[in-house]
C-alpha beads as a LAMMPS data file, in Angstrom:
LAMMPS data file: protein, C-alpha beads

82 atoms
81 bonds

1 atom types
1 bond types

-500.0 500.0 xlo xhi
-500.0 500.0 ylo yhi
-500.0 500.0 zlo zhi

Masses

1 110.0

Atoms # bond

1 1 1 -169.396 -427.547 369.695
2 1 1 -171.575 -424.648 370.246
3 1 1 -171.755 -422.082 367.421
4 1 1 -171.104 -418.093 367.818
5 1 1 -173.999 -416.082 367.549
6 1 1 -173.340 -414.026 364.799
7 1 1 -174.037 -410.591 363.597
8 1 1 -176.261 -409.203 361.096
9 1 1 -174.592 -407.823 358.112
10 1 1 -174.879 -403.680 358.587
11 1 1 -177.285 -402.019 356.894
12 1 1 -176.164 -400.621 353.593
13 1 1 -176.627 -396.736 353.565
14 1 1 -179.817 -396.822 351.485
15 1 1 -181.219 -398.574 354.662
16 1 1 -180.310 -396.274 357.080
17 1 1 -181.817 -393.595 354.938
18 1 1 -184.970 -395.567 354.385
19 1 1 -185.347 -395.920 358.379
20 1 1 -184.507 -392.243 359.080
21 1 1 -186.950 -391.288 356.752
22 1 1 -189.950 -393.404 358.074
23 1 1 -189.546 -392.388 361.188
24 1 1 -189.785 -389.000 359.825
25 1 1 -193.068 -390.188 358.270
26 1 1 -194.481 -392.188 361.021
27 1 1 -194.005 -389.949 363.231
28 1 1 -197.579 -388.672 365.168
29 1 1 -197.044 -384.769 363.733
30 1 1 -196.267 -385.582 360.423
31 1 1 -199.652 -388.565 360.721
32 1 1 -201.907 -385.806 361.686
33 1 1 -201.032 -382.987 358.913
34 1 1 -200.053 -386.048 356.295
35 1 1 -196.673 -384.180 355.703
36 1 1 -193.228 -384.520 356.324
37 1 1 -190.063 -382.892 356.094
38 1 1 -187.488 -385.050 354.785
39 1 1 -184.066 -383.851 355.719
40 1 1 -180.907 -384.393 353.530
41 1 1 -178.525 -384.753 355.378
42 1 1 -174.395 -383.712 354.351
43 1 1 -173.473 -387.362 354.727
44 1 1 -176.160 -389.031 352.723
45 1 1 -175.698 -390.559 349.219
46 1 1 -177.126 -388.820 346.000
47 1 1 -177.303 -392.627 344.615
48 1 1 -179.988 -393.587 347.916
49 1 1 -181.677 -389.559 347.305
50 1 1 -182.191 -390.418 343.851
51 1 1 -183.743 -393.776 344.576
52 1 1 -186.084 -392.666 347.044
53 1 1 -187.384 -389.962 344.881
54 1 1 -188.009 -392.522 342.086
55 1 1 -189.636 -394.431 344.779
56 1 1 -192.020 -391.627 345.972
57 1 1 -192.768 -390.770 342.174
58 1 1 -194.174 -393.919 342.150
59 1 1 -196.015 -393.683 344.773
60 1 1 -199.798 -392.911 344.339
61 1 1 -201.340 -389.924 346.444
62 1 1 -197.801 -388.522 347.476
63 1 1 -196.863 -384.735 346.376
64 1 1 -192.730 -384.281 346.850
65 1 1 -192.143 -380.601 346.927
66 1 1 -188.242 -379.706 346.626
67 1 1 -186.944 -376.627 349.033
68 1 1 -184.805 -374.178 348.344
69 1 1 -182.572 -375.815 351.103
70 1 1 -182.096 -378.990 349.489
71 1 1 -184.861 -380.703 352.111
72 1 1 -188.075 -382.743 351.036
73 1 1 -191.224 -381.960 351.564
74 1 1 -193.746 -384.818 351.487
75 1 1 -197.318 -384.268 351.421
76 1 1 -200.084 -387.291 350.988
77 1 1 -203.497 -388.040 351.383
78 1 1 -205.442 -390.945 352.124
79 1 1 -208.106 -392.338 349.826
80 1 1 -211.588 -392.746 350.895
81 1 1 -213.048 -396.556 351.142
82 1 1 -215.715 -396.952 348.809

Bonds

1 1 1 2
2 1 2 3
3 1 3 4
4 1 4 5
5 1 5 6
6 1 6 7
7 1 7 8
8 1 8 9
9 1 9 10
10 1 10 11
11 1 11 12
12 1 12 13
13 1 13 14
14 1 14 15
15 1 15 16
16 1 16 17
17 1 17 18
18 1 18 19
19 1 19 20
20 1 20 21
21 1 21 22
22 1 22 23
23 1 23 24
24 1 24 25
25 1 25 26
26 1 26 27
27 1 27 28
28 1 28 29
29 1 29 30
30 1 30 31
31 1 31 32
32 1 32 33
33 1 33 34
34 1 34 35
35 1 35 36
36 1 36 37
37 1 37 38
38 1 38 39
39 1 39 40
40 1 40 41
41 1 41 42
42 1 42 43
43 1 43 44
44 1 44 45
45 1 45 46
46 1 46 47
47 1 47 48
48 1 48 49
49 1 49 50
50 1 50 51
51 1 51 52
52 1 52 53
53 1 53 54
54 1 54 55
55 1 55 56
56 1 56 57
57 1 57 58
58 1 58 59
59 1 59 60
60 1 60 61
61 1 61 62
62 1 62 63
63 1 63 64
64 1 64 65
65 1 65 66
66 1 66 67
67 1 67 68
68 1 68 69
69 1 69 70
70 1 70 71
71 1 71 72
72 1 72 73
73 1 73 74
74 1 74 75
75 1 75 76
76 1 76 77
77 1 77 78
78 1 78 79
79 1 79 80
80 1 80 81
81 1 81 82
């Protein structure tokens, strides 16, 4: 007996978040000035905002600004190969 396909589990909202914001990043305007806005959106969890902050804190050559309207700012720069 044949099997159903079945679906992928959905994406937990820390995943959605994560792919919003790369595309944010990998996007060709934000590539040429090495910035980003990151938006924050009304539905969005603090738990997943929180995370990705300590993520980018991590993160070496990576400046997070915070604006005054609750958005991200990410600014980063790429290392010269020696």
């Amino acid at each position: 007996m044949a099997k159903k396909p079945t679906s992928p589990p959905p994406l937990t909202s820390y995943a959605l978040l994560g792919m919003r914001l790369q595309r944010a990043i990998n996007s060709p305007g934000a590539q040429r000035s090495k910035a980003a806005l990151l938006e924050c959106l009304p539905g969005d969890l603090d738990e997943d905002w929180n995370e990705v902050l300590e993520q980018l804190g991590e993160t070496d050559n990576v400046t997070v600004a915070h604006r005054d309207d609750g958005h991200l700012q990410i600014f980063w720069t790429v290392p010269d190969d020696d």
